[in-house]
Predicted model as a PDB file, atoms N, CA, C, CB and O in Angstrom, pLDDT in the B-factor column:
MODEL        1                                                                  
ATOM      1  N   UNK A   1      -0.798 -17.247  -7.408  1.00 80.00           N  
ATOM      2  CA  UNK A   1      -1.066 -15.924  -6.874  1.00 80.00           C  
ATOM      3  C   UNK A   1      -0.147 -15.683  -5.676  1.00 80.00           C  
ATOM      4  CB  UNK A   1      -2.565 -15.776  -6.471  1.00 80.00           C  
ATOM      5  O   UNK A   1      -0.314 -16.315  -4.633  1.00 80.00           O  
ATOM      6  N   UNK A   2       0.696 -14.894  -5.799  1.00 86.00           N  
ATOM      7  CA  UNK A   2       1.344 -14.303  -4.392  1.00 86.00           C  
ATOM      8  C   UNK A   2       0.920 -13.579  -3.733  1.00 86.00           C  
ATOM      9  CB  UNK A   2       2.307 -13.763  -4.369  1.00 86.00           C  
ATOM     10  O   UNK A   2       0.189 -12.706  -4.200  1.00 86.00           O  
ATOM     11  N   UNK A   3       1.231 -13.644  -2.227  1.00 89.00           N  
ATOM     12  CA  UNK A   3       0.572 -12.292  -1.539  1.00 89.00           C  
ATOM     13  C   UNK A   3       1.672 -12.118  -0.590  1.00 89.00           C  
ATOM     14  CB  UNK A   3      -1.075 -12.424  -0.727  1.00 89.00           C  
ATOM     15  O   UNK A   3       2.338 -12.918   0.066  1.00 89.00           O  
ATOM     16  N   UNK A   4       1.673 -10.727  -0.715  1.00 89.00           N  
ATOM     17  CA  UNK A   4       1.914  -9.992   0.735  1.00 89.00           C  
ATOM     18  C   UNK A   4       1.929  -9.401   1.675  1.00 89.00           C  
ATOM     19  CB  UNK A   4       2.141  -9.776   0.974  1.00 89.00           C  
ATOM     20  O   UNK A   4       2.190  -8.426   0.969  1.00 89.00           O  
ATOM     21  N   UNK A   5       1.900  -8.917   2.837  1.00 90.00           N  
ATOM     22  CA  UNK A   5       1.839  -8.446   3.830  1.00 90.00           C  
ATOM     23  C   UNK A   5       2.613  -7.232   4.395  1.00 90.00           C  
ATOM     24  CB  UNK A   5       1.932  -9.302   4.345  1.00 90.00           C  
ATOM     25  O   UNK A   5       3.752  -7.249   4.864  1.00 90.00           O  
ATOM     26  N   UNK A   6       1.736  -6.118   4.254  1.00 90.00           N  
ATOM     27  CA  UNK A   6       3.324  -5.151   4.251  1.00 90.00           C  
ATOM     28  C   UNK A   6       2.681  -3.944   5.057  1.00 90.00           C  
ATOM     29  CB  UNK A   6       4.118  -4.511   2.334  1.00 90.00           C  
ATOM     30  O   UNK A   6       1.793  -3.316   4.479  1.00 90.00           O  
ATOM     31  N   UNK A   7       3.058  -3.554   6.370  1.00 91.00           N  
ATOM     32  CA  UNK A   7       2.744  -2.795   7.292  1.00 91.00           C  
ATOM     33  C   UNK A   7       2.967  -1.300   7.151  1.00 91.00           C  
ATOM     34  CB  UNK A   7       3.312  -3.267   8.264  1.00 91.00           C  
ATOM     35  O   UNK A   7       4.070  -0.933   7.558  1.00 91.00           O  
ATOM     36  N   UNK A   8       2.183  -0.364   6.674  1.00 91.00           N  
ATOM     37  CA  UNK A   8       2.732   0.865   6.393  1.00 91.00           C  
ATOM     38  C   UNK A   8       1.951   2.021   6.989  1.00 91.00           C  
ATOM     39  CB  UNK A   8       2.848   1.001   4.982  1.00 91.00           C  
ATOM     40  O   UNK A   8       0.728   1.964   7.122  1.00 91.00           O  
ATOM     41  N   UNK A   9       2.510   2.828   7.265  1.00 91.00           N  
ATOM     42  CA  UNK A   9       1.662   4.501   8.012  1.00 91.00           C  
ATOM     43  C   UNK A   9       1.535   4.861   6.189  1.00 91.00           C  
ATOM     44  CB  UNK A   9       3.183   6.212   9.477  1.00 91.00           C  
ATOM     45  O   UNK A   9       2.136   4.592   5.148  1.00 91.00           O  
ATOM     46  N   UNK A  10       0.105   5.786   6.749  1.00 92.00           N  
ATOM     47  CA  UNK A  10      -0.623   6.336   5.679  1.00 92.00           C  
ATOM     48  C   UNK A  10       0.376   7.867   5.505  1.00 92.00           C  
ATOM     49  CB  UNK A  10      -2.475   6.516   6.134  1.00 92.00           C  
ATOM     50  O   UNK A  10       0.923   8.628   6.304  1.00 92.00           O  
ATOM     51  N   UNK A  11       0.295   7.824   4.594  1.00 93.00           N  
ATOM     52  CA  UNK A  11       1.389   9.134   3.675  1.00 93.00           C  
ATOM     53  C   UNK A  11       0.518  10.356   3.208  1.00 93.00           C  
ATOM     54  CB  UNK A  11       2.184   8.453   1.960  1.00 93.00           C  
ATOM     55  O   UNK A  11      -0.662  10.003   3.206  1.00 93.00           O  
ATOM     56  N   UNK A  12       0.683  11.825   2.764  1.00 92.00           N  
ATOM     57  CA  UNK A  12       0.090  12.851   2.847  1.00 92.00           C  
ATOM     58  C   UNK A  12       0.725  13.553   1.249  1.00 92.00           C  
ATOM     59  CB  UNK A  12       0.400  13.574   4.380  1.00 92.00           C  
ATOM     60  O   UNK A  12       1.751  14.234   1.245  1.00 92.00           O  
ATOM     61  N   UNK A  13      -0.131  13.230  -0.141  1.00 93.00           N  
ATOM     62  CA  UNK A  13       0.165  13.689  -0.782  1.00 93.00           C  
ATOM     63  C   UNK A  13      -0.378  14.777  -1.718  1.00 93.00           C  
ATOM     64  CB  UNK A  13       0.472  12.998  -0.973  1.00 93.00           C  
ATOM     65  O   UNK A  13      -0.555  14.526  -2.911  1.00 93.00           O  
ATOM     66  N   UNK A  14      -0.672  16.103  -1.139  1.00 94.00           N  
ATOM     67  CA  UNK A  14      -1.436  17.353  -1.029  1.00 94.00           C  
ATOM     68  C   UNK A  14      -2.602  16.820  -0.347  1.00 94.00           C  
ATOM     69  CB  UNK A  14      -1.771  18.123  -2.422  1.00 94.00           C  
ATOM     70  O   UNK A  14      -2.401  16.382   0.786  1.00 94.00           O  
ATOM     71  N   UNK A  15      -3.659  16.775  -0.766  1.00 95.00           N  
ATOM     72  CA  UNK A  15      -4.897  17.071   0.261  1.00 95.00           C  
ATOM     73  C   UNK A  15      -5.328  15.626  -0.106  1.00 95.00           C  
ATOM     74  CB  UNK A  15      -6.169  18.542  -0.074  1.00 95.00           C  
ATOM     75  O   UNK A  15      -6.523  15.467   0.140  1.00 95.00           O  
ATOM     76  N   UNK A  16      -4.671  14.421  -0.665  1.00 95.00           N  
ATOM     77  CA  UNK A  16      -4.647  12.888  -0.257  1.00 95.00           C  
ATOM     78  C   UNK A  16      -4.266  12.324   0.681  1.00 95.00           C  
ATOM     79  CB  UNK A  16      -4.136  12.244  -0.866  1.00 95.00           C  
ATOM     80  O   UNK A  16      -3.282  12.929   1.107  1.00 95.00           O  
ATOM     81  N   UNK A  17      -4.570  11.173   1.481  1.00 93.00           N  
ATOM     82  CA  UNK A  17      -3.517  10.323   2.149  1.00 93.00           C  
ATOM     83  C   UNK A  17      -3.962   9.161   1.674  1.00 93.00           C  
ATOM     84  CB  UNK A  17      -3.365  10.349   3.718  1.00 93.00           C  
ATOM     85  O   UNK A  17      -5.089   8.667   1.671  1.00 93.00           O  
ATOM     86  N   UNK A  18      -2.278   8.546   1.016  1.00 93.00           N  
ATOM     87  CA  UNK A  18      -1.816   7.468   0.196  1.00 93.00           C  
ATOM     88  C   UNK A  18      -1.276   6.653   1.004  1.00 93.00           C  
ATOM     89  CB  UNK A  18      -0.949   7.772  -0.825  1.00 93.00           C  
ATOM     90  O   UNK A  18      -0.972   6.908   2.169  1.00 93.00           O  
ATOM     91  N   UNK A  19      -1.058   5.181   0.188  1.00 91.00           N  
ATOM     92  CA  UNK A  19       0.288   4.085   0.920  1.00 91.00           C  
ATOM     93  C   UNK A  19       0.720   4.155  -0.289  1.00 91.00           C  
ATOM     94  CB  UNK A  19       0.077   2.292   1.658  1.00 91.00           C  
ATOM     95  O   UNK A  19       0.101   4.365  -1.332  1.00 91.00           O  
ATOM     96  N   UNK A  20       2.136   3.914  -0.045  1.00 89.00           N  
ATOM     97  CA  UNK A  20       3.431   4.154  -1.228  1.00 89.00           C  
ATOM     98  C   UNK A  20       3.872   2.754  -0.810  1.00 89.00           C  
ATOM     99  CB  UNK A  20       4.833   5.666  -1.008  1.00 89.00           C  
ATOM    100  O   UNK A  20       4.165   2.285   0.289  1.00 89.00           O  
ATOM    101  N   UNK A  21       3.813   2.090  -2.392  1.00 87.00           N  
ATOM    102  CA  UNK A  21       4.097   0.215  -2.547  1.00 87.00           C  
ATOM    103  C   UNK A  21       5.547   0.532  -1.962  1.00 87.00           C  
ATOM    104  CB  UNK A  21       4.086  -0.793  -4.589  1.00 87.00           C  
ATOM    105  O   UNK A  21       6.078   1.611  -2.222  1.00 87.00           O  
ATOM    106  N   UNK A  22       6.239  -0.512  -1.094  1.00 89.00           N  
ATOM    107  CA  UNK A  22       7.804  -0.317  -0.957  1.00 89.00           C  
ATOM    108  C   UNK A  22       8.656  -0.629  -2.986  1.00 89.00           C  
ATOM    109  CB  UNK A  22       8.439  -1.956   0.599  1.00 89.00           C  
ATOM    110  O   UNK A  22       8.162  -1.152  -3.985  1.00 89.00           O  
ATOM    111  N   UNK A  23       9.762  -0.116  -2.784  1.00 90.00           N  
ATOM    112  CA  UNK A  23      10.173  -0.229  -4.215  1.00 90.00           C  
ATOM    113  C   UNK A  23      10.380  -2.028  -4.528  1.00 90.00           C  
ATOM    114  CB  UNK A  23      11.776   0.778  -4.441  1.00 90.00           C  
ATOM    115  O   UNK A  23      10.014  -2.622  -5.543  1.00 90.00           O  
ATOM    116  N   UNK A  24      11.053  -2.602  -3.354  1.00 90.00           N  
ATOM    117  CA  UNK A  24      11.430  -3.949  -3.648  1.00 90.00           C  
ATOM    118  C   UNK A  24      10.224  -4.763  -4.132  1.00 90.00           C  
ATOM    119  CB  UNK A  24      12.057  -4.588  -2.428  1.00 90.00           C  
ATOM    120  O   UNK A  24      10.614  -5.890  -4.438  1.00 90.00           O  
ATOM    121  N   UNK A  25       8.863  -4.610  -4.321  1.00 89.00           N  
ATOM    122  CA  UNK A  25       7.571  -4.754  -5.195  1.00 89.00           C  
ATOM    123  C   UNK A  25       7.608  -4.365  -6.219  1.00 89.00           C  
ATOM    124  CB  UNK A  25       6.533  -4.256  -4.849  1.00 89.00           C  
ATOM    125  O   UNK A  25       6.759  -4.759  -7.019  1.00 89.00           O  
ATOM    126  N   UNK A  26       8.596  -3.439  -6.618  1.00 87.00           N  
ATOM    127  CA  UNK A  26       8.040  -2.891  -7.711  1.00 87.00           C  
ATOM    128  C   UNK A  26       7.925  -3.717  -9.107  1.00 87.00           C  
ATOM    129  CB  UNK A  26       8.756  -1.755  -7.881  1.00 87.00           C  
ATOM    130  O   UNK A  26       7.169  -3.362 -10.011  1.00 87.00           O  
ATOM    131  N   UNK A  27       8.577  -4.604  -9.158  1.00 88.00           N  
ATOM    132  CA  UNK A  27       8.994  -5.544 -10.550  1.00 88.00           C  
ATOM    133  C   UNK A  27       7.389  -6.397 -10.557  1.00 88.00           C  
ATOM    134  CB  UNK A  27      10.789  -6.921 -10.250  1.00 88.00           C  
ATOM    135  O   UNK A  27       6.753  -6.476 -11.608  1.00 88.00           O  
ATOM    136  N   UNK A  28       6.959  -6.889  -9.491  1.00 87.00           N  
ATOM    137  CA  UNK A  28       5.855  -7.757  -9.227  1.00 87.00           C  
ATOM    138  C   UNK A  28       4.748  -7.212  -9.299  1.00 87.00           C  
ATOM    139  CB  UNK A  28       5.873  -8.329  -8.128  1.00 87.00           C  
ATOM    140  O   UNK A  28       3.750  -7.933  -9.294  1.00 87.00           O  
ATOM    141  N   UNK A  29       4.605  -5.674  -9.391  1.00 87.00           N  
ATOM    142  CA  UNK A  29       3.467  -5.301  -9.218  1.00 87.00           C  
ATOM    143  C   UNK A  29       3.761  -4.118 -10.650  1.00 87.00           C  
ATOM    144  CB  UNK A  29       3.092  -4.808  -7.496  1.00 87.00           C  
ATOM    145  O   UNK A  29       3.869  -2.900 -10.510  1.00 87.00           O  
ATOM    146  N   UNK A  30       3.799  -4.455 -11.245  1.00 87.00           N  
ATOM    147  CA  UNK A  30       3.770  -3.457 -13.073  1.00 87.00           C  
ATOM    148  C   UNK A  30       2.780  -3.120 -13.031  1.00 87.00           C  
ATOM    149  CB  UNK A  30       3.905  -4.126 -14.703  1.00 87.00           C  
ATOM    150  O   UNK A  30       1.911  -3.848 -12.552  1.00 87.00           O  
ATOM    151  N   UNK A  31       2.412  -1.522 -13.653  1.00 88.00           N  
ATOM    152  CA  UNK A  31       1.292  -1.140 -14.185  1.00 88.00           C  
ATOM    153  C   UNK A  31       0.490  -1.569 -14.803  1.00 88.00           C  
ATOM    154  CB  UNK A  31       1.360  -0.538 -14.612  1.00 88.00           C  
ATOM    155  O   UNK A  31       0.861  -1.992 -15.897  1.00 88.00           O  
ATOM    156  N   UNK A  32      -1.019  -1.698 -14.461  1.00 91.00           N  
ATOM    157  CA  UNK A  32      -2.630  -3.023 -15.134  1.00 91.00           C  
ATOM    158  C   UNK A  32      -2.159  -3.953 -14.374  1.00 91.00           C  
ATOM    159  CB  UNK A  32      -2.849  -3.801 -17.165  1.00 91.00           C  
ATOM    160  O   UNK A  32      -2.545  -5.087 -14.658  1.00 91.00           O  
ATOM    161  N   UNK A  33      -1.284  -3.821 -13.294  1.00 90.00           N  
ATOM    162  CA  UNK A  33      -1.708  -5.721 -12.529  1.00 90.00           C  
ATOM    163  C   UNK A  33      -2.814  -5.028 -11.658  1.00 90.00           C  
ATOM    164  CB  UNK A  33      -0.078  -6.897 -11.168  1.00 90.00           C  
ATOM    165  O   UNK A  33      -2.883  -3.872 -11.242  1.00 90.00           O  
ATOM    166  N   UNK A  34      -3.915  -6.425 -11.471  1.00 93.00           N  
ATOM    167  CA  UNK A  34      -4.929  -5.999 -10.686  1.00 93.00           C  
ATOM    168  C   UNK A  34      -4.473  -6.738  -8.972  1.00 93.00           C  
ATOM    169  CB  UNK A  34      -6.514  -6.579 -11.490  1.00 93.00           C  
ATOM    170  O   UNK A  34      -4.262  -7.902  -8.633  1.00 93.00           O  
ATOM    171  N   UNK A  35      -4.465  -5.722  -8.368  1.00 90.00           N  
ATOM    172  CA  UNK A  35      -4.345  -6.465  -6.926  1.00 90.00           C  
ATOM    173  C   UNK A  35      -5.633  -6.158  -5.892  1.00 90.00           C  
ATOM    174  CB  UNK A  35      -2.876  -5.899  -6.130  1.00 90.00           C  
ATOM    175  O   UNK A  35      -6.319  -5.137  -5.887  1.00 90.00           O  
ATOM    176  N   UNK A  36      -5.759  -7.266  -5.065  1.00 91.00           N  
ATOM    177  CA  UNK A  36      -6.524  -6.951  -4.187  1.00 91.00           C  
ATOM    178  C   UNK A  36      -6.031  -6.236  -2.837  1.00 91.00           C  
ATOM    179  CB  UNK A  36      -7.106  -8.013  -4.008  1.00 91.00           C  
ATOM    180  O   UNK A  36      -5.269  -6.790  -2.045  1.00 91.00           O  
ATOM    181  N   UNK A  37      -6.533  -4.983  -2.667  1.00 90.00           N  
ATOM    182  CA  UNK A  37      -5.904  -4.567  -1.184  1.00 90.00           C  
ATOM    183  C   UNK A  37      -7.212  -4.302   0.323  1.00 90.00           C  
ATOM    184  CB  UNK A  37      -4.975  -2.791  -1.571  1.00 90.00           C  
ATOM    185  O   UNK A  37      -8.222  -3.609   0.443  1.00 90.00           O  
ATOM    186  N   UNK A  38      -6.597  -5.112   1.077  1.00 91.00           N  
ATOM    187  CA  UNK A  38      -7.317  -5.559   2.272  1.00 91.00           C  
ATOM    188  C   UNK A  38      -6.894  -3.576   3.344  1.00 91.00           C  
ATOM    189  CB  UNK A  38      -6.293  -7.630   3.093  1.00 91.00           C  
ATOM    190  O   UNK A  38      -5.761  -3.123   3.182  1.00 91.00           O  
ATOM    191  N   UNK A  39      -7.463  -3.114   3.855  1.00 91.00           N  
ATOM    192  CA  UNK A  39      -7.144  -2.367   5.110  1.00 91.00           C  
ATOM    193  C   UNK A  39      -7.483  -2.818   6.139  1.00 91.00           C  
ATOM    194  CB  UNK A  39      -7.557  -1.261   5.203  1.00 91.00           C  
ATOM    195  O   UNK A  39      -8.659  -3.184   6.132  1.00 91.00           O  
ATOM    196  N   UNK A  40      -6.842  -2.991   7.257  1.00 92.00           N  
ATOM    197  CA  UNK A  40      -6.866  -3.621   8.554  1.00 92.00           C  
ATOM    198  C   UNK A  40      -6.281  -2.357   9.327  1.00 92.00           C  
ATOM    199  CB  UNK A  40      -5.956  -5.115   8.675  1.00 92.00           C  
ATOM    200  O   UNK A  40      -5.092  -2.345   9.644  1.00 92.00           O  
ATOM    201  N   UNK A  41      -7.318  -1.051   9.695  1.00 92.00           N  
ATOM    202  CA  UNK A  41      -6.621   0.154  10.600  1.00 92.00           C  
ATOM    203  C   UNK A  41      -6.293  -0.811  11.923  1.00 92.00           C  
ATOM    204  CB  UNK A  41      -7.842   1.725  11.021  1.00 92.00           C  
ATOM    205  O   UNK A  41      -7.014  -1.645  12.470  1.00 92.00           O  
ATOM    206  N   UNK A  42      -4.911  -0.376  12.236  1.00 91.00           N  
ATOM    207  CA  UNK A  42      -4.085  -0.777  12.997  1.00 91.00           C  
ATOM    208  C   UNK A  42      -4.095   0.031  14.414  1.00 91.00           C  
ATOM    209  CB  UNK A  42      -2.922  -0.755  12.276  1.00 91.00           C  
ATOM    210  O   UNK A  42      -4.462  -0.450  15.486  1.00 91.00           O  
ATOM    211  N   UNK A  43      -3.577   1.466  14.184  1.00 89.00           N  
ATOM    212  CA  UNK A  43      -3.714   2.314  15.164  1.00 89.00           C  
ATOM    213  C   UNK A  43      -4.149   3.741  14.743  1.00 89.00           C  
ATOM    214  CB  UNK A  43      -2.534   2.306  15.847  1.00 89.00           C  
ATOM    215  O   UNK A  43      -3.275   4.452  14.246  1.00 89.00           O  
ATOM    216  N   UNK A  44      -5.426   4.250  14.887  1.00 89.00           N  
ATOM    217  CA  UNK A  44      -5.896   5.090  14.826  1.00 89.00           C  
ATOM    218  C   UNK A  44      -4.898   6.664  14.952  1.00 89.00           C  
ATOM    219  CB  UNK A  44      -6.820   4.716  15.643  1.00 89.00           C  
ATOM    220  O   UNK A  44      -4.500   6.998  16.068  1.00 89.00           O  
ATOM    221  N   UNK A  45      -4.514   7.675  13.515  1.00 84.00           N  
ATOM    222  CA  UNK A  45      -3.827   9.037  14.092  1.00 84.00           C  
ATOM    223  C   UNK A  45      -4.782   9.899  15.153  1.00 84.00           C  
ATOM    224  CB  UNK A  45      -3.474  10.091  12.743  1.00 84.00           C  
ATOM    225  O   UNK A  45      -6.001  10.004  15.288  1.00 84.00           O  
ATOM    226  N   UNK A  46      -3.467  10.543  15.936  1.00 84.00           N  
ATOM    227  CA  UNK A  46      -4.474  11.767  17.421  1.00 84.00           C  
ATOM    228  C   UNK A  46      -4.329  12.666  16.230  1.00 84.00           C  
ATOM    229  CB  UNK A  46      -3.497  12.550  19.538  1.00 84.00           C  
ATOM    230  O   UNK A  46      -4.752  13.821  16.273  1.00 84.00           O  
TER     231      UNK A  46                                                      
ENDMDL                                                                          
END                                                                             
């Protein structure tokens, strides 16, 4: 099992806010892989 660690600001896609995988994941993480994702809010938006 690999894991990684990847620090990202939350993204605004119409009336969502998403995290967008970086592309260099993209091969490792194919569509039906199941991943576990942890949130750890970092710094709260004003």
């Amino acid at each position: 099992m690999a894991q990684y660690i990847i620090t990202k600001k939350v993204a605004k896609h119409g009336k969502q806010a998403i995290i967008v995988i970086p592309k260099v994941l993209e091969n490792m993480l194919k569509p039906s892989t199941v991943v576990k994702i942890t949130i750890d809010v970092i710094e709260v938006a004003k």
